[in-house]
GUSE-705068 format. One record per atom (N, C-alpha, C): y, x, z. Coordinates in steps of 0.2 Angstrom, whole numbers, padded with zeros to 4 digits, always signed. Layout:
// GUSE-705068
YXZ...
This chain:
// GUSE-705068
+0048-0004-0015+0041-0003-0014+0037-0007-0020+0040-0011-0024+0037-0013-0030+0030-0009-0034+0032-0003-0035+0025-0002-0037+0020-0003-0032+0019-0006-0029+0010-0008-0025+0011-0012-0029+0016-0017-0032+0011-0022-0039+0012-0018-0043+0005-0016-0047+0003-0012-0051+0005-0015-0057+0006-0022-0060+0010-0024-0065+0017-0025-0063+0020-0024-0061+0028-0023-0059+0030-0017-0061+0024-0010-0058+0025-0005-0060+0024-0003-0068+0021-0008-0070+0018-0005-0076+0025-0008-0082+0030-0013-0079+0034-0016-0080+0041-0008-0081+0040-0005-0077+0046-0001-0073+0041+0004-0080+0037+0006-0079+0034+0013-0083+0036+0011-0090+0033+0006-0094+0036+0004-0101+0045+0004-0102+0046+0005-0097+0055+0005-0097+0056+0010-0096+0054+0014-0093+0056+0021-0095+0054+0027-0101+0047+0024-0102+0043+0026-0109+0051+0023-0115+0051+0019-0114+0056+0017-0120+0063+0023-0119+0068+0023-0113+0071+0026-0112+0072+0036-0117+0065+0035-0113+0064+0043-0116+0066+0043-0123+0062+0036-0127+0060+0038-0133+0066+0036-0138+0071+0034-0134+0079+0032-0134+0083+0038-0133+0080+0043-0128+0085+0047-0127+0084+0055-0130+0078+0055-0132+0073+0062-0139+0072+0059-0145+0074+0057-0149+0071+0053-0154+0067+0056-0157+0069+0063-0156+0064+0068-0160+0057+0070-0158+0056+0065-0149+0050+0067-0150+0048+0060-0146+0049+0053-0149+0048+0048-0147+0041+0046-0149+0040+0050-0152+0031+0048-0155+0026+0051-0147+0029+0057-0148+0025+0059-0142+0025+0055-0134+0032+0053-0135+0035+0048-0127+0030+0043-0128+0031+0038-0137+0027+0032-0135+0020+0033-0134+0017+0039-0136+0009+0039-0136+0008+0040-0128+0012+0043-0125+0012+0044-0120+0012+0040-0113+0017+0037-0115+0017+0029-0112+0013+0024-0112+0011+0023-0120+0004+0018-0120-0002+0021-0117-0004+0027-0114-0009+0029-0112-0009+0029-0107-0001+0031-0102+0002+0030-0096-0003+0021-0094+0001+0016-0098+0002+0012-0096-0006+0007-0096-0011+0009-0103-0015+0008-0099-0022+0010-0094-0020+0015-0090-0021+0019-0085-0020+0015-0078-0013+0013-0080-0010+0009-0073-0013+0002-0075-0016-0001-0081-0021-0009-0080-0028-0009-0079-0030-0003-0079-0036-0001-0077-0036-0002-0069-0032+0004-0068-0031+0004-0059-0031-0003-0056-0025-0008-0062-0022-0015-0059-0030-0018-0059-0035-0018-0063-0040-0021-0064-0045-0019-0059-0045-0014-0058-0050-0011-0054-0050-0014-0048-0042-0014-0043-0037-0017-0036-0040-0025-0037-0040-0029-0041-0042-0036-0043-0049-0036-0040-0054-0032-0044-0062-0036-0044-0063-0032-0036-0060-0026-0033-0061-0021-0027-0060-0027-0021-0053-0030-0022-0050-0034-0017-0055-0042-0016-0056-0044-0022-0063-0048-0023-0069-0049-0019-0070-0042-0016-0075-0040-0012-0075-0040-0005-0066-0041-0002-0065-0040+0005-0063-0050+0005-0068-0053+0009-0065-0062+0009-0060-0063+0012-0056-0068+0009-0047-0068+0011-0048-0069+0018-0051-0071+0022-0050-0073+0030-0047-0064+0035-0052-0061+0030-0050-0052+0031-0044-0049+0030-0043-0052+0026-0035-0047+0021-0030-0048+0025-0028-0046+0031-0024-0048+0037-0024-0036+0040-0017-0035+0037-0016-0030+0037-0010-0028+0041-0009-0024+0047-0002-0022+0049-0001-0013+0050+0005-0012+0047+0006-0005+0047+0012-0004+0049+0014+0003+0048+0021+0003+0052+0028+0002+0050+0028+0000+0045+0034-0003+0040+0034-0008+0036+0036-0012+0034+0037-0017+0027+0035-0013+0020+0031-0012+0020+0031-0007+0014+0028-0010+0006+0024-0015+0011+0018-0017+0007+0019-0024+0003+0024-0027+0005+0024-0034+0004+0024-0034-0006+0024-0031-0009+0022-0031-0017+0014-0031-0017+0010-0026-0013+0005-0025-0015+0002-0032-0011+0003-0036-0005+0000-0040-0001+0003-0047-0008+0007-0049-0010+0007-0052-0016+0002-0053-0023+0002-0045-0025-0001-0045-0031-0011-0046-0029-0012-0043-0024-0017-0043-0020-0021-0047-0014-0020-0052-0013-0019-0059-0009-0021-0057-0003-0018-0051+0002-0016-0049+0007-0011-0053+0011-0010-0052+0017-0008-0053+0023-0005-0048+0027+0001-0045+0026+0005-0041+0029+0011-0042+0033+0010-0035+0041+0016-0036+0042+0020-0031+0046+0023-0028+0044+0026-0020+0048+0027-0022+0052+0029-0017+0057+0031-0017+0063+0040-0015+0062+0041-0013+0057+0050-0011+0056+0051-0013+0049+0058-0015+0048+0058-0017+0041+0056-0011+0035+0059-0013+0029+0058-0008+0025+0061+0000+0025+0067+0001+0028+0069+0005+0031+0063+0009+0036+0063+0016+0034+0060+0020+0038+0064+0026+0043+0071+0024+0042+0075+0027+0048+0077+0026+0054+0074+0019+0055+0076+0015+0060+0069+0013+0064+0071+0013+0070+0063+0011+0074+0062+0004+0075+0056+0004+0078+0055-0005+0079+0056-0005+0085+0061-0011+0088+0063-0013+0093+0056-0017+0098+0057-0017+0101+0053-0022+0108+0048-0026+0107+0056-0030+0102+0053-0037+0099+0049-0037+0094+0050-0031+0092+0045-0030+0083+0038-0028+0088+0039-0025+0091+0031-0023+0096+0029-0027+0098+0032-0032+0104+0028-0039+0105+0024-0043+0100+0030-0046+0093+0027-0048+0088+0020-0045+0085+0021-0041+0085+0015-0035+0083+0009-0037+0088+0010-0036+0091+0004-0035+0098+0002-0046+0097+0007-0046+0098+0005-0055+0097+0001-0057+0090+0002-0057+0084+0001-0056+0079-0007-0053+0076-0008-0047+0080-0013-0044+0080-0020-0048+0085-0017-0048+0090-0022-0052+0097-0023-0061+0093-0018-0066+0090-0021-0070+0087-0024-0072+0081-0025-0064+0078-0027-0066+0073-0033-0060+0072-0036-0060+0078-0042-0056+0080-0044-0047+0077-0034-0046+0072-0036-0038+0070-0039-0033+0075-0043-0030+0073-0045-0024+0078-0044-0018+0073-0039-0016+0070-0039-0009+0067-0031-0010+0064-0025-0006+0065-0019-0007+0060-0018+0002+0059-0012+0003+0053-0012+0008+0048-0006+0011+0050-0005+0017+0052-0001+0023+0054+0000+0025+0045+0007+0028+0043+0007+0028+0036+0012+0037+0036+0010+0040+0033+0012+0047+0031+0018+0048+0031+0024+0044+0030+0032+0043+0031+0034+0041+0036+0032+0040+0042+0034+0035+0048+0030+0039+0053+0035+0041+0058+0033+0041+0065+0027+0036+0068+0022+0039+0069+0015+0035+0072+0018+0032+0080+0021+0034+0083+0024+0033+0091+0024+0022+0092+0027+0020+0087+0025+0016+0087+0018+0010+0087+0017+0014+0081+0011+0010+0080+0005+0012+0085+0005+0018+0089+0001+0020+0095+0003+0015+0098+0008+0014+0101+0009+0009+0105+0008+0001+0105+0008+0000+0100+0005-0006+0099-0003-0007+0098-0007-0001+0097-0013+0000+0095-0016+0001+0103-0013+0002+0108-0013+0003+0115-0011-0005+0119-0007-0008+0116-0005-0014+0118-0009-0020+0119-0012-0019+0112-0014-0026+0107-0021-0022+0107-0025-0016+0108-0032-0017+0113-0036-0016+0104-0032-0014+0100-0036-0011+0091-0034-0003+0089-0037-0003+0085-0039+0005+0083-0032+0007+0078-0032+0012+0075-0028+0015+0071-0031+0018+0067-0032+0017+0061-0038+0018+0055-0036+0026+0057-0041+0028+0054-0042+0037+0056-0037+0039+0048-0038+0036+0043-0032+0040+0038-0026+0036+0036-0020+0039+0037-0013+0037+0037-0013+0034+0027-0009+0029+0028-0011+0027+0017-0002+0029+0020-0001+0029+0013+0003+0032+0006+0009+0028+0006+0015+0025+0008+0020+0022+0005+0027+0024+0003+0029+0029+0004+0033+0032+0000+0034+0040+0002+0027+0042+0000+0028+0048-0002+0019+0051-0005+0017+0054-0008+0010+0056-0013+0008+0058-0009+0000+0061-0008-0002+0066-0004-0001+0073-0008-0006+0076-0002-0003+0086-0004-0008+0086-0010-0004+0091-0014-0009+0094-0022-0015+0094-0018-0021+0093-0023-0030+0095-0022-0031+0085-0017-0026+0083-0017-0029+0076-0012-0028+0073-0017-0034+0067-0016-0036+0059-0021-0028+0056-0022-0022+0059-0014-0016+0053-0018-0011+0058-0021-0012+0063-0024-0008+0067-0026-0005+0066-0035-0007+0061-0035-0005+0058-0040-0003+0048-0042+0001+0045-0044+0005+0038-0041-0003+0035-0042-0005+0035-0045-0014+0031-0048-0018+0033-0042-0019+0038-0042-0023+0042-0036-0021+0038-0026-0014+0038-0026-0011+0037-0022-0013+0027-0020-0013+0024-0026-0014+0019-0024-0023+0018-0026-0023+0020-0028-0032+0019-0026-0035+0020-0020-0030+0025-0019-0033+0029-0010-0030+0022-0007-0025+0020-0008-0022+0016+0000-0027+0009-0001-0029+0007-0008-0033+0000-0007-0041+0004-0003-0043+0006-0006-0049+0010-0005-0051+0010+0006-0045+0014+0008-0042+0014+0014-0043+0007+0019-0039+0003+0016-0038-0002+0017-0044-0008+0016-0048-0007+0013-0054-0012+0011-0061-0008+0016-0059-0001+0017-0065+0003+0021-0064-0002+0027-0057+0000+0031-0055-0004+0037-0055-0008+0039-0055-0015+0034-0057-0023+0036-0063-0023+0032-0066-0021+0031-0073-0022+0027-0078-0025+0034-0082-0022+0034-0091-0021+0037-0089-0025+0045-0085-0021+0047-0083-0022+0055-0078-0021+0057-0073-0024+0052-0064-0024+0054-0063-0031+0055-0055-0032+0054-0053-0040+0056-0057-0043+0057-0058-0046+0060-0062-0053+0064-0059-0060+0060-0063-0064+0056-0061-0069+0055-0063-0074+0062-0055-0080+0061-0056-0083+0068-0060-0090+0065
């Protein structure tokens, strides 16, 4: 899940721009130009994620979803994450990932956690019934785009929508700082 750091990915994108331009030589002028306009698209974004994230105070930045998805983006973006299931999305969260959840949420006054597009919601319902907080009305993006015609239908789009998302729901009347 490396790309939620938007410089990690832009790390991963210049490596492949090169590749191409390594593996067509005859048309590496168009891979590089293409790449460097790729690339800064993704520092735009990066910049954008910085001054946006600036605007929610760290006491907020206390996010739980339903898998380990995010620990890149909670790095690059001075968040606080914690899924209820590892990064594995084939495996359920056990008992004890629901308690800690439910514990984690109640001491740390969140009233809202994220249902995500690739994961069974059954869980996080239950912990959003448990732990006595809501479950944001739109499910964010972690390993897979939205449908063509949607904001995350594209990797930039996609991570715009999930900060975007995620700053609506702890913003005004979300987390509770204690």
């Amino acid at each position: 899940h490396l790309w939620f750091d938007l410089q990690m990915w832009k790390l991963c994108s210049a490596e492949v721009g090169k590749a191409l331009q390594k593996a067509d030589p005859a048309n590496a002028a168009s891979y590089g130009a293409a790449t460097e306009a790729y690339l800064a698209k993704i520092e735009e974004t990066h910049l954008w994620a910085l001054a946006r994230t600036k605007e929610l105070p760290v006491e907020k930045r206390k996010v739980v979803t339903s898998h380990d998805a995010y620990n890149y983006f909670a790095r690059a973006y001075g968040f606080e994450v914690k899924g209820l299931q590892g990064i594995s999305t084939v495996t359920k969260p056990g008992l004890q990932n629901i308690r800690a959840a439910v514990k984690y949420i109640r001491e740390n006054g969140i009233s809202v956690i994220f249902a995500e597009t690739s994961v069974p919601r059954a869980a996080v319902e239950k912990v959003a019934e448990e732990a006595g907080c809501q479950i944001y009305e739109h499910e964010l993006y972690s390993d897979a785009l939205g449908k063509p015609g949607s904001q995350a239908e594209s990797f930039l789009g996609m991570s715009r929508f999930t900060l975007e998302a995620i700053l609506a729901a702890l913003g005004k009347d979300g987390n509770k700082s204690k």
